[in-house]
Steps between C-alpha positions, in 0.01 A plus 500: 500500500229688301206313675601581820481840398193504318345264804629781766342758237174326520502441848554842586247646258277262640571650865479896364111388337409279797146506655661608821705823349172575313285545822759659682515754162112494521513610915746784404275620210159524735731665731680795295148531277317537915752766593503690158103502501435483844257232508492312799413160365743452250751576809323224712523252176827600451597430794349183547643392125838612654484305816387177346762517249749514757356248751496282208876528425558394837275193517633385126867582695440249810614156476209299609636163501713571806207739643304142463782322626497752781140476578511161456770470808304781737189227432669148586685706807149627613336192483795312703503761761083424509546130526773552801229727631305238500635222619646713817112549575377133490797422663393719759152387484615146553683587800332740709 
């Protein structure tokens, strides 16, 4: 039972000291220190540290094996819908 705990310890220190929290820590710092001293660049860094951060949580959130999957059925659907297309037209062609 005590290495579950300490695992769930680990795991959870390892989310608090994460790459991900650190930028997002990083953003917020560039954006309090641009406000406090006015300086309009660290507000445009921090900004842009602050925005990454988060559109990185929400591409590391996304499942992409059933986006694939997805994409994968939009693709064979559009390419049978072409080959109808096409057929219709030589069939046409043959005709008239």
């Amino acid at each position: 039972m005590d290495s579950d705990k300490e695992k769930q310890e680990i795991s959870l220190i390892g989310r608090i000291l994460s790459m991900e929290v650190f930028l997002l820590l990083a953003g917020l710092v560039f954006l309090v220190t641009g406000m406090v001293r006015k300086d309009v660049m660290a507000l445009f860094w921090g900004a842009m540290i602050f925005a990454g951060s988060l559109g990185l949580h929400f591409v590391r959130k996304k499942d992409w094996k059933k986006h694939w999957e997805e994409q994968e059925q939009m693709r064979q659907a559009f390419l049978e819908k072409k080959r109808q297309e096409q057929e219709r037209k030589d069939r046409e062609k043959n005709n008239g």
